[in-house]
SEVEXGU-533641 format. One line per field, with one value per residue: x, y, z of N, C-alpha, C, CB in turn; residue number from 1; residue in one letter. Coordinates in steps of 0.02 Angstrom, whole numbers, plus 50000, padded with zeros to 5 digits. Atoms other than C-alpha are relative to their C-alpha. Glycine has a CB too. Layout:
residues N
npx = [X/...]
npy = [Y/...]
npz = [Z/...]
capx = [X/...]
capy = [Y/...]
capz = [Z/...]
cpx = [X/...]
cpy = [Y/...]
cpz = [Z/...]
cbpx = [X/...]
cbpy = [Y/...]
cbpz = [Z/...]
i = [NUM/...]
aa = [A/...]
end
This chain:
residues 287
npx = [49959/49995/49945/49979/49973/49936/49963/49969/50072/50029/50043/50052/50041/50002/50077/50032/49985/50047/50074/50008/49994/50076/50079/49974/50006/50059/50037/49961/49978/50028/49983/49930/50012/50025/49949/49949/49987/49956/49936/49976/49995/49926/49950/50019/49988/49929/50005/50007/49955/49948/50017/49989/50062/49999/50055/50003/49995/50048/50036/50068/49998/49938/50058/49976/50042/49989/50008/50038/50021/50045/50048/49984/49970/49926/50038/50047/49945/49939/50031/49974/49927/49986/49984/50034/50007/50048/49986/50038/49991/50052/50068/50038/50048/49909/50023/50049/49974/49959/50023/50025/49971/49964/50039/49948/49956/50021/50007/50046/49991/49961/49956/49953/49963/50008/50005/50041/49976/49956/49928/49958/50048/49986/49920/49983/50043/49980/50034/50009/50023/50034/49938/50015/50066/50010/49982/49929/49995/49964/50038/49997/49942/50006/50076/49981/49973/50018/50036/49950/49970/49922/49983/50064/49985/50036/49987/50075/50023/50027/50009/49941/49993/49997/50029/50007/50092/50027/50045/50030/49962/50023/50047/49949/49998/50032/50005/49949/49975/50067/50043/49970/49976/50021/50085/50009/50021/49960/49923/49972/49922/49983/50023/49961/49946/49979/49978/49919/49981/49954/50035/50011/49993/49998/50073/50000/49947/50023/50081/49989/49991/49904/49961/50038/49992/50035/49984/50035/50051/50055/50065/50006/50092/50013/50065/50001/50017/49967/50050/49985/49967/50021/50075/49984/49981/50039/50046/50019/49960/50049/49962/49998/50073/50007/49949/50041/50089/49967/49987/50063/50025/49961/49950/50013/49980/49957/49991/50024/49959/49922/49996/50011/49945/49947/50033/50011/49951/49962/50023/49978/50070/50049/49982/49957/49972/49947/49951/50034/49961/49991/49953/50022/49971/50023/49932/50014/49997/49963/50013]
npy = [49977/49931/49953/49962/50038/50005/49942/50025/49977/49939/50038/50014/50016/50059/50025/49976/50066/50048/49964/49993/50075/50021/49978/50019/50075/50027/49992/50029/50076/50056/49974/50025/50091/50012/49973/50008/50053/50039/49973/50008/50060/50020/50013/50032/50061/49979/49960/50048/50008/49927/49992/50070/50026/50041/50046/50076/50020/50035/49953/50003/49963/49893/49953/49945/49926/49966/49945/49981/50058/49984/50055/50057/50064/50045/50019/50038/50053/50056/50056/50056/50004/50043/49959/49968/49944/49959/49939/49914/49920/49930/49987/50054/50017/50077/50037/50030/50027/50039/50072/50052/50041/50053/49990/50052/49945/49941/49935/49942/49937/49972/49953/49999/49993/50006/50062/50010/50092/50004/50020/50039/50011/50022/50033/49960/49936/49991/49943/50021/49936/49932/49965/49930/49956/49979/49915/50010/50078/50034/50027/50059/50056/50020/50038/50075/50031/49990/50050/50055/50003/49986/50037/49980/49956/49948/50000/49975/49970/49906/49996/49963/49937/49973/50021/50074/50046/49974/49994/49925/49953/49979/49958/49944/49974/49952/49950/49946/49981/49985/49975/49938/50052/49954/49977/49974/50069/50003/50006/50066/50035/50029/50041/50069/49991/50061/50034/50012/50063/49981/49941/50045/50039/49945/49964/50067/49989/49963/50055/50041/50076/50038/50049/49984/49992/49987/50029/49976/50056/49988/49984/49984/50011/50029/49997/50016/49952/49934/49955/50027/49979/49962/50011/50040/49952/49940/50039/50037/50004/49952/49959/49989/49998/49938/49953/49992/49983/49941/49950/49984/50026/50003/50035/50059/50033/49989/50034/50051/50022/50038/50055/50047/50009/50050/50083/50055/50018/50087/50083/50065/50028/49961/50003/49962/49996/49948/50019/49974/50019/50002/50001/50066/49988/50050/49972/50033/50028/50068/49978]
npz = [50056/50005/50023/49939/49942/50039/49975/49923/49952/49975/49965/50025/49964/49976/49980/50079/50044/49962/49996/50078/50018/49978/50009/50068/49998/49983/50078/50069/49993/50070/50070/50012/49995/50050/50026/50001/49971/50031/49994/49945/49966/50033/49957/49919/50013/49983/49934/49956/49989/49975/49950/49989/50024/50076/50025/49965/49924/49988/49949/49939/49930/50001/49981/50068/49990/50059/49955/50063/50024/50034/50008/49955/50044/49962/49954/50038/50023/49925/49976/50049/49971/49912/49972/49951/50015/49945/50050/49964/50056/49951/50058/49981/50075/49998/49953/50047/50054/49981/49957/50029/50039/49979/49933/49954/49945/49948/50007/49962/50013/49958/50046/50009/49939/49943/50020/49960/50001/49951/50028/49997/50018/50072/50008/50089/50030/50084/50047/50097/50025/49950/49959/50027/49987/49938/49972/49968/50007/49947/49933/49999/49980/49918/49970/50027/49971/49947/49984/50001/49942/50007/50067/50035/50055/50006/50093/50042/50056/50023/50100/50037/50019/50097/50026/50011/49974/50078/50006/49964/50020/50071/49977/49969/50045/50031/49957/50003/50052/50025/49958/49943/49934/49905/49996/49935/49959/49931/49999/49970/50006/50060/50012/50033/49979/50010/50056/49998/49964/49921/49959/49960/49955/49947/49941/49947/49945/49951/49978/49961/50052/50030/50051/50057/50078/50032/50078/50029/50022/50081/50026/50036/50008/50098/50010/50072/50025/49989/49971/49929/49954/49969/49991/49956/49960/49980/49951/49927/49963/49960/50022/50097/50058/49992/50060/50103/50011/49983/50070/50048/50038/50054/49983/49973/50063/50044/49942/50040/50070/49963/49959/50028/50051/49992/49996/50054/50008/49940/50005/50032/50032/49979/49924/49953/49963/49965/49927/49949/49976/49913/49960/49932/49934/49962/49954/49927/49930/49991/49937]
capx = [49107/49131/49248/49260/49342/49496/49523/49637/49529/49438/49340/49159/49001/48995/48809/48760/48843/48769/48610/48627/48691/48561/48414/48501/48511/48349/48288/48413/48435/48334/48404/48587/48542/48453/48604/48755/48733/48808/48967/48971/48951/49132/49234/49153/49202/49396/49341/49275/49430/49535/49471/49492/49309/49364/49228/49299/49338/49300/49190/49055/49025/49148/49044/49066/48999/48973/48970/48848/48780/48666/48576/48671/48764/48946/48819/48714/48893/48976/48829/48844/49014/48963/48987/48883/48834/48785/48749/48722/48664/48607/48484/48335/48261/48461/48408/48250/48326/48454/48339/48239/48384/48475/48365/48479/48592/48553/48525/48488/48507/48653/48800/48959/49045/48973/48952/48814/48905/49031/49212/49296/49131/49186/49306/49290/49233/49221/49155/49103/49101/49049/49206/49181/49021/49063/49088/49244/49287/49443/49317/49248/49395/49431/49249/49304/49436/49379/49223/49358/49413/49616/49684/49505/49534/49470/49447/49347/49339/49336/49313/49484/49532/49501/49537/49560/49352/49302/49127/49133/49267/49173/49036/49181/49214/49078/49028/49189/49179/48988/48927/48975/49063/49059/48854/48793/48791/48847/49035/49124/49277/49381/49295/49446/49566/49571/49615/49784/49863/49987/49829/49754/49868/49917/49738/49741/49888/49820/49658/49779/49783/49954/50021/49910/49879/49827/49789/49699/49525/49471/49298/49201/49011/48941/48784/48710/48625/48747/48612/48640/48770/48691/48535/48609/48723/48563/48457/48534/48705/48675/48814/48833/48656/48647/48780/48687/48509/48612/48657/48534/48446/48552/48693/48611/48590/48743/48800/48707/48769/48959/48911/48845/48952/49100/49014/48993/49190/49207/49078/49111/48996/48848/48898/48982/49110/49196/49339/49262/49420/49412/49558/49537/49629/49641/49757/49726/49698/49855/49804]
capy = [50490/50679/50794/50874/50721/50752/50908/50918/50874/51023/51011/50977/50974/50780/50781/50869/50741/50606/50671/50686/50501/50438/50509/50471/50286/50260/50305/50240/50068/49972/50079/50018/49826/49857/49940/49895/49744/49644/49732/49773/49578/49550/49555/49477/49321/49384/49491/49334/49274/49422/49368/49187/49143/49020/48936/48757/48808/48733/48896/48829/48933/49099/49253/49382/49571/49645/49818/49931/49780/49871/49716/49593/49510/49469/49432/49330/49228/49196/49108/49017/48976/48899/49044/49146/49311/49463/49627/49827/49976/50148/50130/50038/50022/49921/49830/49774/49732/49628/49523/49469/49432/49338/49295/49139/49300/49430/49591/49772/49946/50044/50156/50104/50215/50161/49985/49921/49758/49710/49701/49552/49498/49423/49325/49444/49615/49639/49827/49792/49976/50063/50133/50286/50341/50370/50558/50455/50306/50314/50289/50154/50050/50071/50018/49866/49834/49858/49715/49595/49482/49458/49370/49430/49504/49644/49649/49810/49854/50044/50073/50112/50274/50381/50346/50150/50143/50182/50195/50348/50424/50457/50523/50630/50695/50729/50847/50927/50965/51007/51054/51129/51001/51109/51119/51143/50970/50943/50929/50750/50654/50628/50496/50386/50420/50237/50193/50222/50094/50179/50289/50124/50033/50206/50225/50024/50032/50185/50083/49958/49813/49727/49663/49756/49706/49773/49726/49757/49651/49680/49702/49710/49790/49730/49775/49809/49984/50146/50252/50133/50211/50384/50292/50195/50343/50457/50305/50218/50299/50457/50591/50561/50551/50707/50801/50760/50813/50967/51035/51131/51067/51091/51035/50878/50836/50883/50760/50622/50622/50624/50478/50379/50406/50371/50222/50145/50150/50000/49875/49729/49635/49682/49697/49848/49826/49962/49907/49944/49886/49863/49910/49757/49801/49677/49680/49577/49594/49511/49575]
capz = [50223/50206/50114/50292/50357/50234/50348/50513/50670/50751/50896/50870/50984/51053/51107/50927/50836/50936/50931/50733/50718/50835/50745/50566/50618/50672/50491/50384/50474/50336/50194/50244/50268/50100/50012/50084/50162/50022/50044/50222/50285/50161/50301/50465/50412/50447/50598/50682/50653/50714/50875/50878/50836/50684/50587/50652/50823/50976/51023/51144/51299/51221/51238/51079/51107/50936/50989/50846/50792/50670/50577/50687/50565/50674/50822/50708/50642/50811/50848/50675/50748/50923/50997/51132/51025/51108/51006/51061/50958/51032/50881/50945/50756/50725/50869/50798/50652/50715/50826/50664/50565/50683/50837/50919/50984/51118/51095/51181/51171/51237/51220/51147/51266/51412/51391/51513/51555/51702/51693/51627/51553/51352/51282/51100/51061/50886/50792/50612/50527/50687/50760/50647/50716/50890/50953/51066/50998/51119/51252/51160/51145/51331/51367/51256/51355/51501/51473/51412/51517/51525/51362/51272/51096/51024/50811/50711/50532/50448/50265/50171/50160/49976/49857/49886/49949/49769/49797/49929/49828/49668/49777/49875/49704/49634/49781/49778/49606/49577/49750/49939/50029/50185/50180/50352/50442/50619/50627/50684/50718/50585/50485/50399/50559/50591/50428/50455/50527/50648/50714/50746/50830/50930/50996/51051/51139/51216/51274/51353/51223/51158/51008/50884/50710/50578/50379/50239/50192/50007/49964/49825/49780/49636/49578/49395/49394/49400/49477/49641/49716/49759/49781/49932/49994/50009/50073/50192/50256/50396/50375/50178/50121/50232/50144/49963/50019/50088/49907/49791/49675/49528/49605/49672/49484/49410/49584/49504/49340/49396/49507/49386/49232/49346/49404/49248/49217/49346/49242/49191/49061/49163/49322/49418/49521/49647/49769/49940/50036/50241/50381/50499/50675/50820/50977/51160/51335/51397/51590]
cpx = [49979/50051/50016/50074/50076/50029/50020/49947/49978/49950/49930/49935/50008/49941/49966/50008/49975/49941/49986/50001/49932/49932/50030/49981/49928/49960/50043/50037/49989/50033/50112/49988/49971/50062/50048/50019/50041/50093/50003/50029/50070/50047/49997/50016/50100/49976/49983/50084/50062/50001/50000/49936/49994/49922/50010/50043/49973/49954/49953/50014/50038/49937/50029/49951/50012/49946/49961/50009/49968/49979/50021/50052/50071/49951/49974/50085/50034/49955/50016/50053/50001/50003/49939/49976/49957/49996/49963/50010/49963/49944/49952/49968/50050/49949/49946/50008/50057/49964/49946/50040/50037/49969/50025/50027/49960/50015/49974/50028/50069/50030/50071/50067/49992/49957/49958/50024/50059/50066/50013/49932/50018/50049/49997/49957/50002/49941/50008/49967/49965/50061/49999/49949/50000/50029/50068/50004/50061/49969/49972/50030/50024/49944/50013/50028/50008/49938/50034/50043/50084/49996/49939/50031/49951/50002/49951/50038/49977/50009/50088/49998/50003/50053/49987/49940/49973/49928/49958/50031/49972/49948/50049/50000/49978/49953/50031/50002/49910/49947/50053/50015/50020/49931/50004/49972/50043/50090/50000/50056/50008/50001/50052/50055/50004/50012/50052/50013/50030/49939/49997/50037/50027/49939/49993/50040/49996/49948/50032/50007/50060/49984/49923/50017/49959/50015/49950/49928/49980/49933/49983/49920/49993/49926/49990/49987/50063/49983/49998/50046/49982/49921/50027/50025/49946/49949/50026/50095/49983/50038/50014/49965/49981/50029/49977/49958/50025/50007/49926/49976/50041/50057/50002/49974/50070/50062/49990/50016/50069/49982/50008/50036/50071/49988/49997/50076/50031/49941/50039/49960/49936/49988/50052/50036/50078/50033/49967/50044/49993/50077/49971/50069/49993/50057/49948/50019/50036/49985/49947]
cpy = [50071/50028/50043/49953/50003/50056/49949/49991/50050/49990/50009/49974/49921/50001/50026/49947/49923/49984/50006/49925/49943/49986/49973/49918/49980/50016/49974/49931/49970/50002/49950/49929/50011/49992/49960/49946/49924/50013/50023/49908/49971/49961/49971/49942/50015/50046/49943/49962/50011/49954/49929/49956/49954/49959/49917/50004/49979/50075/50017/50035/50079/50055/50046/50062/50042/50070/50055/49956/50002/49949/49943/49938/49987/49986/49937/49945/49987/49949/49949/49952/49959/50049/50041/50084/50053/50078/50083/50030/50033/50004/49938/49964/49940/49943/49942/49950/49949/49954/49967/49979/49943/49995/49937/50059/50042/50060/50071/50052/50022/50046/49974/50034/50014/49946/49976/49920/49989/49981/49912/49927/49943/49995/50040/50066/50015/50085/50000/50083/50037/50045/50084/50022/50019/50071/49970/49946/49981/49982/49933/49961/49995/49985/49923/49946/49974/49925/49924/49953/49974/49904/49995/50014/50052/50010/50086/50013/50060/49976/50029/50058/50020/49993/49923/49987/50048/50039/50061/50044/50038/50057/50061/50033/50041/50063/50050/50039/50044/50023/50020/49930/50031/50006/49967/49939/50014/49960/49937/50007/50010/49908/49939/50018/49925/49955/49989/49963/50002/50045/49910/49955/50050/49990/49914/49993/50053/49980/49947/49939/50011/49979/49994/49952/50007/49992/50027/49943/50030/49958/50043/50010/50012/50019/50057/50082/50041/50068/49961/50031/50051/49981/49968/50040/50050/49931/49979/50017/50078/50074/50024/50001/50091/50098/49995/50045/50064/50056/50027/49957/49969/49960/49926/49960/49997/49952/49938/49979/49997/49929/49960/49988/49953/49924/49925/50003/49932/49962/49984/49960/50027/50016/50071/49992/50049/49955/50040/49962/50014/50036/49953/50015/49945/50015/49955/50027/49959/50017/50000]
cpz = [49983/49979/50056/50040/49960/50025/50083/50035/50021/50060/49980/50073/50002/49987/49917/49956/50016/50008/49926/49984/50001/49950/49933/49983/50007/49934/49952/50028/49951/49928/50012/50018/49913/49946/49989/50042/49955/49996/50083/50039/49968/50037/50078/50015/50059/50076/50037/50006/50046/50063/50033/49998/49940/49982/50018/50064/50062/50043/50046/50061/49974/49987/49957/50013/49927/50008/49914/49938/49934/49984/50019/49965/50011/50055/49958/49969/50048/50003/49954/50022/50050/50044/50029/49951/50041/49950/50036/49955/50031/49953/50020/49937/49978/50044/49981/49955/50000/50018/49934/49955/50025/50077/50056/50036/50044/49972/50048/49985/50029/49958/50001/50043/50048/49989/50062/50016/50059/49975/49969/49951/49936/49996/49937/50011/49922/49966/49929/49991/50043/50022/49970/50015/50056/50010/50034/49998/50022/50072/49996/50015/50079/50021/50003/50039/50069/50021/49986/50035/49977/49947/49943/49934/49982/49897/49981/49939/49987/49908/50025/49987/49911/49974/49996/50012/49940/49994/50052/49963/49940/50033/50016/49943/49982/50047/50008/49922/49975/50078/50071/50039/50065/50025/50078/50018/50062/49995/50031/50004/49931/49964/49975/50062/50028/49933/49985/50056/50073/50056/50034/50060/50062/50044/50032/50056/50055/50035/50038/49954/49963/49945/49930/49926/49948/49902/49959/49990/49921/50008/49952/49997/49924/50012/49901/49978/50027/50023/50090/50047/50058/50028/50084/50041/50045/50045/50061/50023/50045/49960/49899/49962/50037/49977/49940/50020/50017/49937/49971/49976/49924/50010/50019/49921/49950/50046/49962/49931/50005/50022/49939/49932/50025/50009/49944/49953/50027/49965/49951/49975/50045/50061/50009/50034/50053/50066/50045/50067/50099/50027/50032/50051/50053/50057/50059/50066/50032/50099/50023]
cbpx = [49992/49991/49979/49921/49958/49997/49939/50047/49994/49966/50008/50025/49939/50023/49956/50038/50074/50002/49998/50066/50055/49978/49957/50088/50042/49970/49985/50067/49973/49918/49985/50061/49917/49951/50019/50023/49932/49968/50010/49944/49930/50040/50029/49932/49993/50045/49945/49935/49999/49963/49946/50035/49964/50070/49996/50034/50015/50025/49989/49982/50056/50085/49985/49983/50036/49983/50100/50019/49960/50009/49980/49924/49993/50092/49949/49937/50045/50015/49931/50026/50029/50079/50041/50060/49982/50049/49953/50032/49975/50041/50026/49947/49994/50116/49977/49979/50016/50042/49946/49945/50036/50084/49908/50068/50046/50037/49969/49992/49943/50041/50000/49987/50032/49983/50070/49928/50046/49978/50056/50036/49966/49985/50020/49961/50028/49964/50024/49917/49963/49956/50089/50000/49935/50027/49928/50018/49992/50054/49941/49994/50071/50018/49924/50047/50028/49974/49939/50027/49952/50063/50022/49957/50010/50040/49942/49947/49966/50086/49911/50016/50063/49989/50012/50042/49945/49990/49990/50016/50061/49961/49956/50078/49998/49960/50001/50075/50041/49971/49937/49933/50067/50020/49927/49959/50022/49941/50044/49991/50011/50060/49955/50035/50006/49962/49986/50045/50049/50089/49917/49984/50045/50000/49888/50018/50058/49989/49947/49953/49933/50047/50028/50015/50025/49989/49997/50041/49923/50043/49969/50037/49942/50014/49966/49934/49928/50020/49912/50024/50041/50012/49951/50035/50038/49959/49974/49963/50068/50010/50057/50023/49907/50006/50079/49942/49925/50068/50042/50006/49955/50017/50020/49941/49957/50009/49954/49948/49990/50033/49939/49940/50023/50034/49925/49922/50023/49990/49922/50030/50000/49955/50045/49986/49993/49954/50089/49915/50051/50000/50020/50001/49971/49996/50024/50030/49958/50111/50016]
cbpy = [49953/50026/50043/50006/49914/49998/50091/50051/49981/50034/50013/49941/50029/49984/50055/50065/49993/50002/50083/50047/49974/50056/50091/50012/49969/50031/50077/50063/49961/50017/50136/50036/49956/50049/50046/50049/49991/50001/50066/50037/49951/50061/50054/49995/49982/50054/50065/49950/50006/50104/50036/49992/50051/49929/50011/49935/50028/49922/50026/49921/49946/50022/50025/49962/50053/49947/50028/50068/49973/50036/49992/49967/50010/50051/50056/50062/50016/50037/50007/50030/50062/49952/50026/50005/49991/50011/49974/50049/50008/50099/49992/50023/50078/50035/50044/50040/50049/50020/50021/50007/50033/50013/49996/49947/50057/49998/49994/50001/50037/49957/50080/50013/50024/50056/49965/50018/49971/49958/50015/49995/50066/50032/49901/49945/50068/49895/50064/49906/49994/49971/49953/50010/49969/49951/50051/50021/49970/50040/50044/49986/50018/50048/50012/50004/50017/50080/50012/50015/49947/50009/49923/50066/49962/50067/49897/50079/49973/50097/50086/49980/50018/50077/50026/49956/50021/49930/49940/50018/49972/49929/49970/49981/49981/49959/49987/49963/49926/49918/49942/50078/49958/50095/49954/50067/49918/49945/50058/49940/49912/50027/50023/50001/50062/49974/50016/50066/49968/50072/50069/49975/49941/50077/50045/49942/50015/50051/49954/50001/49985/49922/49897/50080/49960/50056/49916/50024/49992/49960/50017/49970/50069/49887/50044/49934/50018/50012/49995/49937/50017/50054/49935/49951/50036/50064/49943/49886/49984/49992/49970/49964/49909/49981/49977/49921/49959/49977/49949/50036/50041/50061/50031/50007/50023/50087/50018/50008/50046/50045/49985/49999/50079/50018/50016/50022/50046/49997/49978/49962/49909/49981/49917/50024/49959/50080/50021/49982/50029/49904/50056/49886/50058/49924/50116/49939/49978/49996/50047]
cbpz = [49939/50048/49937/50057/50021/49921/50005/50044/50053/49942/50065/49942/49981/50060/50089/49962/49999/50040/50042/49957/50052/50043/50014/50000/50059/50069/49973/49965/50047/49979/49995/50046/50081/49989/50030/50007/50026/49935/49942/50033/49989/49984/50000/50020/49887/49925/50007/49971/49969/50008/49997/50065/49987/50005/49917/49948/50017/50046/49985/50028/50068/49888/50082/49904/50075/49932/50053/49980/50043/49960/49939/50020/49920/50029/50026/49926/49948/50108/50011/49941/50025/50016/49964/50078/49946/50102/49911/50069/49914/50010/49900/50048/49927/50084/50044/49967/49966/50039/50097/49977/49967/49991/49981/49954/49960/50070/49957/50076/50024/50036/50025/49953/50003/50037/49984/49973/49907/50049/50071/50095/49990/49950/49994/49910/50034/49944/50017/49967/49947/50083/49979/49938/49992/50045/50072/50065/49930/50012/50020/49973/49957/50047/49942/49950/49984/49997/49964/49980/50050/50112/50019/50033/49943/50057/49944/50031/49984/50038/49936/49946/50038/49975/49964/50039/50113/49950/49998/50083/49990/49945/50061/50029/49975/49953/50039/50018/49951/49951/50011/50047/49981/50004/49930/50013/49959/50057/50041/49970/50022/50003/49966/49895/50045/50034/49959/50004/49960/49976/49966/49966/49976/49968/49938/49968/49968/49981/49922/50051/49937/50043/50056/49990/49978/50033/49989/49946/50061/49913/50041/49966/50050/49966/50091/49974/50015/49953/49943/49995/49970/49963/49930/49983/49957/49920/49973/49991/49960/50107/50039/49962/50023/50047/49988/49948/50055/50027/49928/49951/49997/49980/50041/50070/49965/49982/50064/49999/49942/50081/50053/49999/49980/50054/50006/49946/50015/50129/49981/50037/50000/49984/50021/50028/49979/50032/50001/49990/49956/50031/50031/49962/50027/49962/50013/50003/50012/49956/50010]
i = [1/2/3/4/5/6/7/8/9/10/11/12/13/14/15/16/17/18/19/20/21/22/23/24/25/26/27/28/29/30/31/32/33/34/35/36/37/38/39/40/41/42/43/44/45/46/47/48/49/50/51/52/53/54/55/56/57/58/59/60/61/62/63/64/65/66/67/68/69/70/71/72/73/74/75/76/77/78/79/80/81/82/83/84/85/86/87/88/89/90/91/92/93/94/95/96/97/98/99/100/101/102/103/104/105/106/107/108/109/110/111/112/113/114/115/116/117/118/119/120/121/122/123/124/125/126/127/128/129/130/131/132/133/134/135/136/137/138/139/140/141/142/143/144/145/146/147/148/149/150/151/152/153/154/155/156/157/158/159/160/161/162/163/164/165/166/167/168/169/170/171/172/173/174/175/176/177/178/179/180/181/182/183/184/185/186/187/188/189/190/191/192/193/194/195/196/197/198/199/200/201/202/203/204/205/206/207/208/209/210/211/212/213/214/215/216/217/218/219/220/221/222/223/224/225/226/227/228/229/230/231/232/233/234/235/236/237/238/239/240/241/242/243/244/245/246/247/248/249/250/251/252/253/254/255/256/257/258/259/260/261/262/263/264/265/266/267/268/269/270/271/272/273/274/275/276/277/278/279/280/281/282/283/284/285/286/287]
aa = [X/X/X/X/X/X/X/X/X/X/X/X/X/X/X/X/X/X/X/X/X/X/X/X/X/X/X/X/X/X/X/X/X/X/X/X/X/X/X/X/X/X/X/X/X/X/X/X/X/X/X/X/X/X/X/X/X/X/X/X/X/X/X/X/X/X/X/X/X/X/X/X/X/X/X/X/X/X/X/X/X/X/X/X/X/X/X/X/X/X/X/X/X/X/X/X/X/X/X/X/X/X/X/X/X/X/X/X/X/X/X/X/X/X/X/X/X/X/X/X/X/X/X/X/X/X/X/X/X/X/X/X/X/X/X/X/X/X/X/X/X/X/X/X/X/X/X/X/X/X/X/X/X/X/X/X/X/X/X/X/X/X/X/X/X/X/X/X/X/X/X/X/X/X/X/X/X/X/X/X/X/X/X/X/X/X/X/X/X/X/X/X/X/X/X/X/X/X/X/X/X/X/X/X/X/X/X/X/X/X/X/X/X/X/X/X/X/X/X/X/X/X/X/X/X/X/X/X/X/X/X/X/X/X/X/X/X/X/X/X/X/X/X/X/X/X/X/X/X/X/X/X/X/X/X/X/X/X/X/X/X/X/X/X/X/X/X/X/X/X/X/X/X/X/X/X/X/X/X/X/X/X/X/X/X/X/X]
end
């Protein structure tokens, strides 16, 4: 989440950005399981779904690749499921962290687009909130489709585009309004371009997969203090805690008080709550 990503695309070093992510993740794994793990896990429930992984199906023997797995938690619920879980993140610290939260599944290192696995391999691929971090996440999805074997599915999840994902937008805000939302970070993709619906089912259909669809998932993060938000952004997400720590000083308070004022427009008796709304995508391997 970046006030950059509300501009047209542009091209952008690959290996820089990759090389920024990388190193980002491997320090702010814990901080986003800490954070935003009550609101990321929302929608995995429905992404298992997507994919035909139901909670009372018969899923013994199906083989699920939950592709930047970070703390494993759609790896860690196929199995719940019956299901074969298998999980990859180029972040070995993820990795880690995956195999002690959910240690029934498999796990190993890799790269999203260049999937270390043989054709025809999984009956599901599923990306929970990774699809935005890849330098070519049309390479992913053809990786996807590529380890899938024919009539496979394919499900991922992106945050909602601003303002419906409340809880980046305030931040977006108050950056734009009190600090340099251009500050000197390594350039990316454009971060909400799967949020639209028609991109998504464009870039599937370009990957080779049929009979897209795509919906909304609501999600909600609740939590009590109003000082949480930027506490979570700067701890444990890569690009958007790197854009805060980026501003001055001054600005990185006058950042913090926006946040948290707006913040405390969404409670409720003592509770906070910002809409933090999903895209859920899905489409099959009919070949």
């Amino acid at each position: 989440m970046t006030t950059a990503n509300r501009q047209p695309a542009a091209p952008f070093d690959a290996d820089l950005f990759t090389e920024f992510e990388h190193s980002g993740w491997q320090q702010k794994a814990n901080g986003w399981y800490e954070h935003f793990e009550a609101v990321s896990t929302q929608s995995v429930g429905a992404l298992l779904d997507a994919v035909e992984i139901t909670a009372d199906g018969p899923n013994a023997g199906r083989r699920v690749l939950d592709v930047a797995t970070g703390p494993g938690y759609a790896a860690g619920e196929a199995v719940r499921r019956g299901a074969k879980g298998y999980g990859l993140d180029f972040s070995p610290v993820q990795v880690e962290l995956a195999q002690q939260n959910f240690p029934q599944a498999q796990y190993q290192v890799g790269d999203a687009e260049d999937l270390p696995f043989g054709n025809d391999t999984f009956d599901a691929v599923v990306i929970n909130f990774g699809l935005q971090h890849f330098a070519a996440p049309d390479r992913a999805l053809r990786e996807a489709y590529r380890v899938l074997r024919p009539g496979g599915r394919i499900a991922y999840t992106v945050w909602a585009s601003p303002p419906l994902v409340v809880g980046f937008t305030i931040v977006q805000q108050a950056i734009e309004t009190h600090g340099d939302p251009y500050a000197d970070i390594p350039a990316g993709p454009p971060y909400y371009r799967f949020s639209e619906a028609a991109e998504s089912r464009r870039s599937l259909s370009a990957a080779g997969f049929k009979a897209a669809r795509v919906s909304d998932a609501p999600q909600t993060w609740r939590f009590g203090d109003p000082d949480h938000v930027l506490i979570a952004i700067a701890d444990g997400t890569v690009r958007s805690g790197a854009l805060f720590r980026a501003q001055s000083p001054a600005a990185r308070c006058a950042i913090a008080v926006a946040v948290r004022d707006a913040a405390k427009t969404y409670r409720k008796g003592g509770v906070i709550e910002l809409p933090m709304p999903a895209v859920l995508a899905s489409a099959t391997k009919l070949v």
